[in-house]
C-alpha positions, 0 to 999 in steps of 0.5 A: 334321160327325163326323169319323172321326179326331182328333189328339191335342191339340198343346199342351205343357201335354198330356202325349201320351206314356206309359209302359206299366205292363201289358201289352196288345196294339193292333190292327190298326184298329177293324174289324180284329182282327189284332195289330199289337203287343204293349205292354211294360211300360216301353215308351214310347208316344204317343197319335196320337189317336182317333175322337171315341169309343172308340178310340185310335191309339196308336203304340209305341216302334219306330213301329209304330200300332195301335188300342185300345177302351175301353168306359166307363172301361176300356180293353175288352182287359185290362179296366182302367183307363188309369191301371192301364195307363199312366203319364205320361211325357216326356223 
């Protein structure tokens, strides 16, 4: 049975935390367009996980989630790739 959220993987060898590169927005949820946040560059983000599809929970540096579409290899809201938008990052 589909699920309608996975986590992200829990493995110290998966880098689940980010630095944003390019500004974007994350949305309220996948049916809600409402702009939870606003990404800035050099903020530190974490992928929480996904659909299984499309969609990222991603939550930003004051704790706020939200979610981004991506359609192909692009993230859908700024047109890019997710290596021209983030960039690795850990402590």
């Amino acid at each position: 049975m589909e699920k309608e959220f996975y986590t992200a993987i829990d493995d110290k060898d998966y880098c689940k935390e980010f630095k944003v590169k390019k500004p974007l927005s994350i949305q309220a949820s996948k049916t809600d367009t409402k702009i939870t946040a606003m990404l800035n560059v050099d903020e530190k983000v974490a992928l929480i996980g996904g659909d299984g599809g499309n969609w990222y929970m991603i939550e930003n540096s004051q704790g706020v989630r939200g979610w981004l579409e991506t359609e192909k290899d692009k993230i859908k809201s700024v047109n890019l790739r997710a290596d021209e938008v983030f960039t690795y990052w850990r402590d």
